[in-house]
C-alpha positions in Angstrom: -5.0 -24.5 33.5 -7.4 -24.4 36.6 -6.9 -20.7 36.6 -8.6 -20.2 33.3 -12.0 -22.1 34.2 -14.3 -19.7 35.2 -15.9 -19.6 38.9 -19.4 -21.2 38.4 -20.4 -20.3 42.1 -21.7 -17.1 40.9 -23.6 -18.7 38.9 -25.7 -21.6 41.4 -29.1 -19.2 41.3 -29.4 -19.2 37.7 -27.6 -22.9 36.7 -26.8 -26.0 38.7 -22.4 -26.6 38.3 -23.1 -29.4 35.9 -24.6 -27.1 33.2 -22.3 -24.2 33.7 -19.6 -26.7 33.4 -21.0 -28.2 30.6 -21.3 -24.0 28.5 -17.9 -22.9 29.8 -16.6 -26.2 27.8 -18.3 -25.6 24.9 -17.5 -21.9 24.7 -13.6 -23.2 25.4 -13.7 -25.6 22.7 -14.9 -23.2 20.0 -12.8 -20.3 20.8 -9.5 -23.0 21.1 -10.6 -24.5 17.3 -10.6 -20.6 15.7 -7.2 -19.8 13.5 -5.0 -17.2 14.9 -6.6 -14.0 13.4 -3.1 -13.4 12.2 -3.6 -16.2 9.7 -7.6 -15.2 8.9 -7.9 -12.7 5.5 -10.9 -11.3 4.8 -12.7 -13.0 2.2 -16.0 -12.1 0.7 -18.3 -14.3 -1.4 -20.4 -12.5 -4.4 -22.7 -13.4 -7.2 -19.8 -13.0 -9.7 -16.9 -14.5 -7.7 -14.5 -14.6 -4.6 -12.9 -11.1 -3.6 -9.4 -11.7 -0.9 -8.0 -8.8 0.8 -4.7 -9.5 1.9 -1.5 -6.6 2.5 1.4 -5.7 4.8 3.1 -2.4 6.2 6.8 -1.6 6.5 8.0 1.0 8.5 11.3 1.9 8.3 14.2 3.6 10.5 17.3 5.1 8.7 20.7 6.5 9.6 23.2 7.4 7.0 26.5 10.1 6.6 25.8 10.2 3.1 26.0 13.4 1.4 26.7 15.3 4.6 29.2 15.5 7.3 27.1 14.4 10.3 25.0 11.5 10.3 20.9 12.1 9.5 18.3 10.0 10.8 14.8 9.9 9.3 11.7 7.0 10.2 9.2 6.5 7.2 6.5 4.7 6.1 8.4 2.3 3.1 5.2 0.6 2.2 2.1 0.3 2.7 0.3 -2.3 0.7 -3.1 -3.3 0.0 -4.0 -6.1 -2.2 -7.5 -7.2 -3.9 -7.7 -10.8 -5.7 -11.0 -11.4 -7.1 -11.7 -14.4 -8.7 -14.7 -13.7 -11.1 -14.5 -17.4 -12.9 -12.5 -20.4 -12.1 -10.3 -19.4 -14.9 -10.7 -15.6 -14.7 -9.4 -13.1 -12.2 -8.8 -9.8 -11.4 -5.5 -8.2 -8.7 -5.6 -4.3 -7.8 -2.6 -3.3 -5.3 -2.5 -0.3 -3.8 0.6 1.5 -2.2 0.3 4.3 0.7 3.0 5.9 2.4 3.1 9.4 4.2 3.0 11.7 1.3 1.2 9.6 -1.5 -0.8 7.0 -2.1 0.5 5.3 -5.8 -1.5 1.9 -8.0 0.7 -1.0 -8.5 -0.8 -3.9 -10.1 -4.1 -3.6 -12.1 -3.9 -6.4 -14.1 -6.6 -9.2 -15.0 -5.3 -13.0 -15.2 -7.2 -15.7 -17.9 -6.0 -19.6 -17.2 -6.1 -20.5 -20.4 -5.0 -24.0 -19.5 -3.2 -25.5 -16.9 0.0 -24.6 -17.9 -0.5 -21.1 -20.1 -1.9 -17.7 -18.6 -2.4 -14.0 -19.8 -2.1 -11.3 -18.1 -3.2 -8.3 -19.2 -2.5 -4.5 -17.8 -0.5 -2.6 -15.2 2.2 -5.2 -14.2 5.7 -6.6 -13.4 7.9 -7.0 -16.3 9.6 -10.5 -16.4 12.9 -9.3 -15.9 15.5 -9.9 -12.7 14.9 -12.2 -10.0 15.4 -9.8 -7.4 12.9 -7.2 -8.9 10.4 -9.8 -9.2 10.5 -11.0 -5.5 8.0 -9.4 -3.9 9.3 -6.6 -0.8 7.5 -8.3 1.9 9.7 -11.8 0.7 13.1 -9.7 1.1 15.1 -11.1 3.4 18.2 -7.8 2.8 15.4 -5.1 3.5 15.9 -3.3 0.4 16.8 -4.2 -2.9 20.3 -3.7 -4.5 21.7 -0.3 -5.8 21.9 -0.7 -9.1 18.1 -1.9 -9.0 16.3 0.5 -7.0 18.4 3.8 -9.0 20.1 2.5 -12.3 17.1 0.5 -13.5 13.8 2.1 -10.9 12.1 3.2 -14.2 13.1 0.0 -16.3 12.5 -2.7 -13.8 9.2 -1.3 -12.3 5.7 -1.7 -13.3 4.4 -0.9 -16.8 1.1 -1.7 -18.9 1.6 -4.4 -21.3 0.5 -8.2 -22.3 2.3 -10.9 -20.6 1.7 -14.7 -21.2 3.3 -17.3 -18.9 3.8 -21.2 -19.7 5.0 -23.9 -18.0 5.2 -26.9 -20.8 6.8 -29.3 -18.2 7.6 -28.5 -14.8 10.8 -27.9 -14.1 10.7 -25.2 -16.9 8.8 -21.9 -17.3 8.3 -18.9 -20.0 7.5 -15.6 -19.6 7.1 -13.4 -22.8 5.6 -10.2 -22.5 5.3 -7.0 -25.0 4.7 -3.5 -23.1 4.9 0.5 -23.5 8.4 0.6 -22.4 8.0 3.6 -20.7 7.2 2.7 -17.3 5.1 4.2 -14.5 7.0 6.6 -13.1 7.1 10.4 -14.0 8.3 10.2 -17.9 5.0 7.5 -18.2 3.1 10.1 -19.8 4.6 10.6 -22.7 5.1 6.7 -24.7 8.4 7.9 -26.4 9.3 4.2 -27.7 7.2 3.4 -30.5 8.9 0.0 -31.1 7.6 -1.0 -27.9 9.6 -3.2 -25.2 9.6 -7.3 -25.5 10.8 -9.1 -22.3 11.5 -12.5 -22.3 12.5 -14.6 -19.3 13.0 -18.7 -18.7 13.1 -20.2 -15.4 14.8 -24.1 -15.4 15.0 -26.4 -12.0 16.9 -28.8 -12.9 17.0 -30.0 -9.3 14.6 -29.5 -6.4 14.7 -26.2 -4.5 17.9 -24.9 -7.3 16.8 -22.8 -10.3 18.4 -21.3 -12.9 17.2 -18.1 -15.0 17.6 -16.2 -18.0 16.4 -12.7 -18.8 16.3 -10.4 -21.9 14.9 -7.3 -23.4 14.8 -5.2 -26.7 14.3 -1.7 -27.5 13.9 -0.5 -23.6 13.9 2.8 -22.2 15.1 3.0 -18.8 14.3 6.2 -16.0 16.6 6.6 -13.8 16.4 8.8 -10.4 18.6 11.6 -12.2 16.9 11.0 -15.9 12.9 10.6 -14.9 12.1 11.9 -18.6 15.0 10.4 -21.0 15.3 11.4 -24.6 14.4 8.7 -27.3 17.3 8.5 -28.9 20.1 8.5 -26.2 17.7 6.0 -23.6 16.8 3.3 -25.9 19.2 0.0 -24.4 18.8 -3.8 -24.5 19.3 -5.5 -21.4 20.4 -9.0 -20.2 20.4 -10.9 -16.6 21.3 -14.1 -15.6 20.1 -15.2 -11.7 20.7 -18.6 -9.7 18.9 -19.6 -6.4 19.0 -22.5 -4.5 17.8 -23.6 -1.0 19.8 -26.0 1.9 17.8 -26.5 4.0 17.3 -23.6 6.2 19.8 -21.8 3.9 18.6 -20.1 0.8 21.5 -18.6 -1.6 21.1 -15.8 -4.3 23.4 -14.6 -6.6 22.2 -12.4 -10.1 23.7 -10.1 -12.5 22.4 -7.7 -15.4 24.5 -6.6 -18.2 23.0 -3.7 -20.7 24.2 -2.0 -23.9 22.8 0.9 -25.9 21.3 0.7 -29.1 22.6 3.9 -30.8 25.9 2.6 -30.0 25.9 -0.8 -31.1 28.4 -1.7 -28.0 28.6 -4.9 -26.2 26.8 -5.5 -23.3 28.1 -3.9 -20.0 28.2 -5.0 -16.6 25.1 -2.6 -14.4 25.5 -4.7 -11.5 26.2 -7.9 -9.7 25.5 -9.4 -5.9 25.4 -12.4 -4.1 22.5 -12.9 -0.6 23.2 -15.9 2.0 20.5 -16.3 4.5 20.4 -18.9 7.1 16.8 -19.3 9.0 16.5 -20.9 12.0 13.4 -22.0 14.7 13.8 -20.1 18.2 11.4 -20.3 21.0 12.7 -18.0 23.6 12.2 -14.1 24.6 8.8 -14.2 21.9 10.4 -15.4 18.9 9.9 -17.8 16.7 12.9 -17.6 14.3 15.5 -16.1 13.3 17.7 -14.9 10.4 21.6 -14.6 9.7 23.1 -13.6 6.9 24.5 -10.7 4.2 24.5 -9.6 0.7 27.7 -8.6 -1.4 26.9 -6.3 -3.9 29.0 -4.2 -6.7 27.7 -1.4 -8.8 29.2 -0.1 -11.9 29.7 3.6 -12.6 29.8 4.9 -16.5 28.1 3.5 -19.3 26.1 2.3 -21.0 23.2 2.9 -18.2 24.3 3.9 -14.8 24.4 7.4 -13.8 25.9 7.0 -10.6 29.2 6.0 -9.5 30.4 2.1 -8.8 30.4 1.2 -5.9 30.8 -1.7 -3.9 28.3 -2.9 -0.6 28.6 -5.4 1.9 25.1 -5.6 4.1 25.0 -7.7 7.2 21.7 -9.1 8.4 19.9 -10.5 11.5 16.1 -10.8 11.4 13.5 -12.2 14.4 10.5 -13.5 13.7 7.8 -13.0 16.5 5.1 -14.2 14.2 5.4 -15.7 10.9 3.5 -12.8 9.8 5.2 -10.3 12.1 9.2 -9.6 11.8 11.6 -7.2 12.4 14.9 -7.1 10.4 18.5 -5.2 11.3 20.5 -4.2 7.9 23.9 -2.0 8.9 25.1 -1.3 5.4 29.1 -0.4 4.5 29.5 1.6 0.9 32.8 2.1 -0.6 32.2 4.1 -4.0 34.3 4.6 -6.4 34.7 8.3 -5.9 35.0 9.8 -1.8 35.4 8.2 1.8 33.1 5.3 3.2 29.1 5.6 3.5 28.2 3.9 7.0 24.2 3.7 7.1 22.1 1.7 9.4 18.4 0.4 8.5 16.2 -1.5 10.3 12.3 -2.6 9.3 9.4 -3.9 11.3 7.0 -5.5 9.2 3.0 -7.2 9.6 1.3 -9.0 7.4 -2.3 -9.7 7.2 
């Protein structure tokens, strides 16, 4: 501590050691009360409202022997996110996020939010459809650092963004609706052109029956889903209804996932088919040693299925490992060694790991 208090000698020509004393404390004081700027978000007061900046990056190193006979190794930028709340009313508000990575720069959410009481909210424009618990988590929350298969390809179109009204009500608390109407097309390259006139309704209900375990339902009617290899799909052969049924549920320090979506097409009148299931186990722990201040342990088990109604890839089944460290609750870097076995060809080995800051 004596080491930190500044010399005052220097000062005996200008100051007698009673009032430098007396400023160095006062300095001390106010510096030691300031947050960690970690913790500080910009926030900027106007005549209309309150605007909060807030974001996160995520840059990302990958190894893989997919698709080729030696292993490939590639760093990118996975996200880089900046979002805008601004609060133009108590009960009115308005989010913008943006996305930048290395070779584009894309607009997420663009929605604005009316409190129409304490318990029912609108939201209208660009937005998350109410649909799957692990699409709704947001990335920087992911404890496995990406999402499963069968929701980042089978349903990226589907289970992305899309413009459309969404209401949200919570009549008790334990138990929340989500009913929304949109395009159906999504965002992504086949956006342009609104080929589902009948318009997509998603419903989904969340029920705690017991603290920190919940319980959820999803559903959806006349959907058309983009897929990495079908970015454009054809009306008639890309119109599906799809189902999902998720559970979550904390101990403690250990937080348990498990979800699974089922989808069958329209034009075929066929009973709903398995897309895919998994199961996520993380265990957090405090650590003060070497910098950190946690930890994470823990793994996902995931399959995929190959064939109809939806997925164009083959099944597939993933076991993920995972160790994370916490050197600042804002700051993390998380270790994923993934192990594929599809249905078709050998083993994919590939290795990704993720440093992450918040702000």
């Amino acid at each position: 501590m004596s080491s930190a208090i500044v010399d005052v000698s220097r000062f005996h020509l200008c100051f007698g050691k009673q009032t430098c004393f007396l400023i160095c404390a006062v300095l001390f004081i106010s510096f030691a009360s300031w947050p960690p700027l970690a913790y500080a978000k910009p926030d900027v007061k106007s005549k209309v409202g309150r605007t909060t900046l807030s974001g996160y990056t995520q840059v990302q190193f990958q190894a893989t022997n997919d698709g080729s006979t030696e292993s490939h190794t590639s760093f990118e930028v996975r996200r880089g996110r900046l979002q805008l709340e601004a609060k133009l009313k108590k009960e009115l508000s308005l989010r913008i996020e943006f996305d930048a990575t290395t070779t584009q720069v894309k607009t997420r959410d663009l929605y604005v939010r009316y409190d129409i009481g304490r318990s029912l909210t609108l939201k209208a424009g660009q937005l998350k459809k109410p649909f799957s618990y692990g699409r709704l988590r947001a990335a920087r929350n992911l404890r496995i650092i990406e999402r499963p298969t069968h929701i980042r390809k089978d349903f990226q179109g589907y289970l992305g963004r899309n413009v459309g009204l969404l209401t949200e009500w919570e009549p008790i608390q334990s138990v929340q609706f989500s009913l929304g109407i949109f395009n159906g097309s999504g965002v992504g390259p086949g956006a342009g052109t609104d080929n589902n006139d009948a318009k997509d309704f998603v419903g989904r209900v969340e029920f705690e029956p017991f603290k920190d375990l919940t319980l959820g339902l999803n559903a959806s009617s006349h959907s058309v889903v983009q897929t990495i290899q079908d970015p454009f799909p054809a009306f008639a052969d890309a119109r599906f209804t799809g189902y999902g049924a998720d559970v979550s549920c904390d101990f403690g320090n250990l937080k348990l996932i498990a979800e699974g979506l089922f989808a069958d097409r329209l034009v075929i009148d066929s009973d709903a088919e398995i897309i895919g299931l998994y199961v996520t186990g993380v265990y957090k722990r405090i650590v003060e040693a070497y910098g950190l201040v946690a930890m994470e342990h823990g793994g996902r088990l995931e399959y995929k299925d190959g064939g109809d109604p939806l997925d164009t890839l083959n099944s597939v089944i993933s076991m993920t490992p995972y160790v994370g460290f916490y050197f600042h609750s804002k700051a993390k870097i998380q270790i994923n060694p993934i192990l594929r076995f599809p249905g078709e060809g050998g083993a994919i080995l590939e290795f990704v790991t993720q440093a992450q800051i918040e702000f």
